[in-house]
N, C-alpha and C positions, 0 to 999 in steps of 0.2 A: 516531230522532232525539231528542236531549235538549233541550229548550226552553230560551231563553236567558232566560224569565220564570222556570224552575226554580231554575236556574244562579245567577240574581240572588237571589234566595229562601235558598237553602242558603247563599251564600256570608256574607249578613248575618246567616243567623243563627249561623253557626261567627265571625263576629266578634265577635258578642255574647257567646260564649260564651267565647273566648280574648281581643280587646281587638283582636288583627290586624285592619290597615287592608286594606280590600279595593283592587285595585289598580284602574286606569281598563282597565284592558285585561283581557277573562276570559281564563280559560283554554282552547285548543284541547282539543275531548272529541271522541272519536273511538272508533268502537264498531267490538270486533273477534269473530271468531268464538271459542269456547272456545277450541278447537284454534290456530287461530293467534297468541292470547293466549297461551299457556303457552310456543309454541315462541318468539316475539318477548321474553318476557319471563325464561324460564327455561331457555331452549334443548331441553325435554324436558316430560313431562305434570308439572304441579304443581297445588297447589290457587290458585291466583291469581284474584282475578276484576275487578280492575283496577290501575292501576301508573299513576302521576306521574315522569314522567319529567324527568332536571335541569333540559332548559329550561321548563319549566311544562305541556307536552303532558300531558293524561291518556288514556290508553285503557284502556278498560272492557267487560266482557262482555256482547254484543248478544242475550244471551240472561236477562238481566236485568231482570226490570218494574220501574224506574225510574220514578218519578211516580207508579204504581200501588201498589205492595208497598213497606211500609214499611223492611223490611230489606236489600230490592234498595239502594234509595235512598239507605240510612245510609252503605252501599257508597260512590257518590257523594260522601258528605258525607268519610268518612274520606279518599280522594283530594285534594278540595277545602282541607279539610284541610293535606295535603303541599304543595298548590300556592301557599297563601296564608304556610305558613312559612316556603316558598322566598321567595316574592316580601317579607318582610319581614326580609331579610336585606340593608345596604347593599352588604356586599364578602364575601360570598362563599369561604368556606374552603373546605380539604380535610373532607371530612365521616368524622370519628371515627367507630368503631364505638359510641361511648356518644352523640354528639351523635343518629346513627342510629336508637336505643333508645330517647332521650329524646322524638323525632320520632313514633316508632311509640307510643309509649305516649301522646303525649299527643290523637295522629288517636283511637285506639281512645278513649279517653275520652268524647271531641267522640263520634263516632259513637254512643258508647253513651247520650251523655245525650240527643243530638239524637231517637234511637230512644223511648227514657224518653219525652221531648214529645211525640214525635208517635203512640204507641200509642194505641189505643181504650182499652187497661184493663192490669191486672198482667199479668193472664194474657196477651193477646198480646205485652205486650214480654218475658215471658219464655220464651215459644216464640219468638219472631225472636230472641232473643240464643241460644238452645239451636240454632235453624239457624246461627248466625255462627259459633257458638265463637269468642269474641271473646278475643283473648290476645295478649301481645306477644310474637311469635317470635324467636330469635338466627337472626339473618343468618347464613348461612355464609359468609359474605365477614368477616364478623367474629371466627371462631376461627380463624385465622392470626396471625400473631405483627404485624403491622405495625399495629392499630386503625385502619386506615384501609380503608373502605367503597367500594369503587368507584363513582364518582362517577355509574354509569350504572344504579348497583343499588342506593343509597341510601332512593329511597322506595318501596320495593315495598311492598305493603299490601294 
């Protein structure tokens, strides 16, 4: 179980860090198994270890030390992330494969700096960014000729 004293914590400081208003409502987290993670999310084994889903839901791997482990948690933050640039959106468009990229690039950031603050020293934020492989990947939903993102696969992360 993720604590909603955590949840308030990450969320102000990814505002701090981008300007996004945190919303009155958090988001719904929901912890799954690896396995059924990858298959809910990818319909097959992938590297995923949490995903924000359009309406704000995030579900995340329950095999994660969350609160513990600082790059479990960046995990979190990146999520948090997608759920606060949904929620600062008034209306809502079809989500481009670039708006998509600019989305993923800009969680990876947030998580990378949130990592940055919260390490003990160089060295351990550079072994927890060496476990992330932290990168922006191209959606395969985005090399198809239409730039538009399937609205159910937009924030995978």
């Amino acid at each position: 179980m993720i604590s909603a004293k955590l949840v308030v914590t990450l969320l102000t400081a990814i505002a701090g860090y981008t300007g996004y208003a945190i919303p009155g409502e958090p988001p719904r987290i929901t912890t799954l198994s690896h396995a059924e993670l990858e298959q809910r999310v990818c319909g097959r084994p992938c590297q995923v270890f949490g995903f924000t889903w359009p309406d704000g839901e995030i579900t995340i791997d329950e095999a994660l030390a969350i609160g513990s482990d600082p790059a479990a948690t960046s995990i979190l933050v990146h999520e948090l992330t997608h759920f606060l640039q949904m929620k600062s959106v008034a209306h809502p468009q079809p989500v481009t494969c670039q708006i998509w990229r600019d989305r993923e690039r800009e969680a990876f950031g947030v998580q990378a700096q949130w990592l940055r603050d919260h390490s003990g020293s160089v060295q351990t934020f550079s072994v927890a960014m060496r476990r992330l492989n932290l990168g922006v990947p191209v959606h395969t939903l985005c090399l198809d000729r239409s730039n538009i993102a399937l609205p159910e696969s937009w924030s995978k992360g």
